[in-house]
Backbone bond lengths (Angstrom), bond angles and torsions (degrees), N, CA, C in turn:
res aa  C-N    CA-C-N  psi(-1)  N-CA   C-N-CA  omega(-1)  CA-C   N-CA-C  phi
1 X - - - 1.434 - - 1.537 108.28 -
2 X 1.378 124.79 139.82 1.369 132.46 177.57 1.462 102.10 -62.48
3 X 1.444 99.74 159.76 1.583 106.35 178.26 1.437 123.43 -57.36
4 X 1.613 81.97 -51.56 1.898 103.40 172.66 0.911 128.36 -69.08
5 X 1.627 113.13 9.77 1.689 109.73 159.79 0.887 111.19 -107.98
6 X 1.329 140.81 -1.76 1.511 141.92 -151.91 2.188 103.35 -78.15
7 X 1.373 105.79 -14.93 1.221 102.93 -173.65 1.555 121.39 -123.07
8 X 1.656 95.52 -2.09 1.487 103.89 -164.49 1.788 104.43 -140.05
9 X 1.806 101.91 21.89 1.592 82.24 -175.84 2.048 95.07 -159.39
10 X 1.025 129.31 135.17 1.051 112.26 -153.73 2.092 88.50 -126.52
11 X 1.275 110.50 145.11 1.410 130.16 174.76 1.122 137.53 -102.89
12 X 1.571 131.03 86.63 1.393 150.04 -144.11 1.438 110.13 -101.04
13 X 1.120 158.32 67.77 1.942 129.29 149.33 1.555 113.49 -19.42
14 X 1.509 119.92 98.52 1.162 127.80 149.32 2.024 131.70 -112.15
15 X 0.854 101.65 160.42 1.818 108.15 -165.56 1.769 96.35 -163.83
16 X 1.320 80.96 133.78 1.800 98.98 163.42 1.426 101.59 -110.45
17 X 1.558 117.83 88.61 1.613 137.24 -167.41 1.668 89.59 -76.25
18 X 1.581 108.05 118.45 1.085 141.32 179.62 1.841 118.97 -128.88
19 X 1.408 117.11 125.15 1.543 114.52 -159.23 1.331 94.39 -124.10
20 X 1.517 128.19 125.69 1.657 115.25 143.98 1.062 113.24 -18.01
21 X 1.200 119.35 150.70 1.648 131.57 -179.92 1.565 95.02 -109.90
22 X 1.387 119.43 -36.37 1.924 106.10 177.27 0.984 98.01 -104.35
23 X 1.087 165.23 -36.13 1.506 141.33 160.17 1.963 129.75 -79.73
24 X 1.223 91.45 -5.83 1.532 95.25 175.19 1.311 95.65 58.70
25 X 1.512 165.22 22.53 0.961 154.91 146.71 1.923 113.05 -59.26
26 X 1.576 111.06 143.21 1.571 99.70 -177.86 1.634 101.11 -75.77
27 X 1.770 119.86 147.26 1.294 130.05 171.86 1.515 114.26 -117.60
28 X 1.338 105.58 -16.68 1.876 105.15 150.68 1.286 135.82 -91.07
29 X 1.556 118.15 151.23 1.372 111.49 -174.29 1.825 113.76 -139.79
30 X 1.243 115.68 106.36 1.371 120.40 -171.85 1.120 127.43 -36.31
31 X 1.336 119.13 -162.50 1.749 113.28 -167.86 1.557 109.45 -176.14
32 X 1.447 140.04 141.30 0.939 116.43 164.99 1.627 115.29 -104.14
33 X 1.330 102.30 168.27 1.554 94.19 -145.08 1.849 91.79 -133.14
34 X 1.688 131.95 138.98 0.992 108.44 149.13 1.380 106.44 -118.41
35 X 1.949 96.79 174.56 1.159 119.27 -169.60 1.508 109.58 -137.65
36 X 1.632 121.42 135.45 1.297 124.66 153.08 1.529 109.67 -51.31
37 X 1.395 105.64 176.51 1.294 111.51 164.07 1.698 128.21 -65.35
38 X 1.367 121.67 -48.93 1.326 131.38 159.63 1.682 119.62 -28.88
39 X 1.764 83.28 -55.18 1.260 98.01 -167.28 1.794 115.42 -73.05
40 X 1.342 93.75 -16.76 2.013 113.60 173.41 1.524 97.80 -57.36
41 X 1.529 95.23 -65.13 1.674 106.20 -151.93 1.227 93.92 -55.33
42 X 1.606 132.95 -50.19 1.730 142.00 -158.69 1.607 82.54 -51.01
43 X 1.454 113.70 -82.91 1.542 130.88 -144.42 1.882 101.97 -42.94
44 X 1.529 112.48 -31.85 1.679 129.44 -141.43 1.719 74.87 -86.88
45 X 1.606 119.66 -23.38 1.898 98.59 -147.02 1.634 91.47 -95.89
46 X 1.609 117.37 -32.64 1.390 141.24 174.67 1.319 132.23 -80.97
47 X 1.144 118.96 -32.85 1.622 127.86 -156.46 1.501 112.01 -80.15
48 X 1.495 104.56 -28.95 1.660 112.81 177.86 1.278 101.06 -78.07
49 X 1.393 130.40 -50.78 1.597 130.74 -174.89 1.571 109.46 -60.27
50 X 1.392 122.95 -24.02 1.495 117.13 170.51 1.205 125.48 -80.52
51 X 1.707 121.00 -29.88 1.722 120.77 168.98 1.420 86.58 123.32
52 X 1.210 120.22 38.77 1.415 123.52 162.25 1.940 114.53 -84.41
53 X 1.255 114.80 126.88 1.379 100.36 155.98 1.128 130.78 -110.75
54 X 1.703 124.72 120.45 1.472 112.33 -159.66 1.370 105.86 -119.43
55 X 1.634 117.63 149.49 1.093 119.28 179.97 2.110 97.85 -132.32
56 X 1.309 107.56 120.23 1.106 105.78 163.63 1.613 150.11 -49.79
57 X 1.202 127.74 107.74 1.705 99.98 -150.03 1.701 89.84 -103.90
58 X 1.234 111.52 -41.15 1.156 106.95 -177.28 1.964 122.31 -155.03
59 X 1.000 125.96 99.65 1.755 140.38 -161.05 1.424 102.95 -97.12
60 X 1.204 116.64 143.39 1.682 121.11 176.60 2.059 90.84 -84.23
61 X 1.308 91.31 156.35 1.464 112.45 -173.79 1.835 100.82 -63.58
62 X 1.300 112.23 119.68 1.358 125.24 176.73 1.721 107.49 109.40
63 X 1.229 150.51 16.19 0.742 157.73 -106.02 1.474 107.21 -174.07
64 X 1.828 105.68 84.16 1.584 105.34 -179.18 1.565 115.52 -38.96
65 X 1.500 114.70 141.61 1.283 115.98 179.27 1.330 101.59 -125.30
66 X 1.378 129.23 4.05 1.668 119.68 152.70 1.114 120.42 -79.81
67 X 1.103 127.05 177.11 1.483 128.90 159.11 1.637 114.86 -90.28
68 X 1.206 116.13 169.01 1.388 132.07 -174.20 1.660 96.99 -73.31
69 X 1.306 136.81 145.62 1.620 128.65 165.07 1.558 96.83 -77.56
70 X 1.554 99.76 143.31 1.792 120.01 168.10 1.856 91.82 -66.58
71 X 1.715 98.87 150.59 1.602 99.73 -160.48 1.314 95.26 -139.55
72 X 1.447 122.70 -25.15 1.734 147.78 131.84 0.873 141.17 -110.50
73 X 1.478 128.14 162.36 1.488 119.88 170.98 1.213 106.07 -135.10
74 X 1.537 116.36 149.84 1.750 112.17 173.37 1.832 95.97 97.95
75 X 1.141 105.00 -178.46 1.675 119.38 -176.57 1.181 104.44 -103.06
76 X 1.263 95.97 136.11 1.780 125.05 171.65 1.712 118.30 -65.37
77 X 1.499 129.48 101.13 1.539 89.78 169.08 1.526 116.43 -132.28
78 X 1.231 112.39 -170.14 1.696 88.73 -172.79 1.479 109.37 -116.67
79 X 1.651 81.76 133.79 1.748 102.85 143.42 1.375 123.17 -11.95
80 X 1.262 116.81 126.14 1.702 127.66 176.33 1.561 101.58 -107.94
């Protein structure tokens, strides 16, 4: 990792793990991914509710490393 990221950029393994359904063979394949900080907090509040699986590889110090808990599921719509 560059120097100049070491404080301003954080390094995730994420995959939306996807399986054949008739062969059960895996058809997704992960990635590592970086992120600003903004872009941490966005991914940390969303990324679990989309079918993301994330594994942290590397976060600058201060820098939630859980994810946010899912609080719904499904679409929101409104009340008349």
């Amino acid at each position: 990792m560059p120097a100049n990221e070491k404080e301003y950029v954080g390094h995730v393994f994420q995959e939306q793990i996807r399986f054949n359904p008739v062969t059960g063979d895996r058809m997704s394949k992960g990635f590592v991914q970086k992120y600003d900080r903004q872009g941490w907090d966005n991914f940390r509040r969303y990324g679990g509710s989309q079918g993301w699986t994330i594994v942290p590889i590397y976060l600058p110090s201060g820098w939630a490393k859980e994810l946010d808990p899912i609080t719904t599921i499904g679409k929101r719509t409104k009340q008349r």
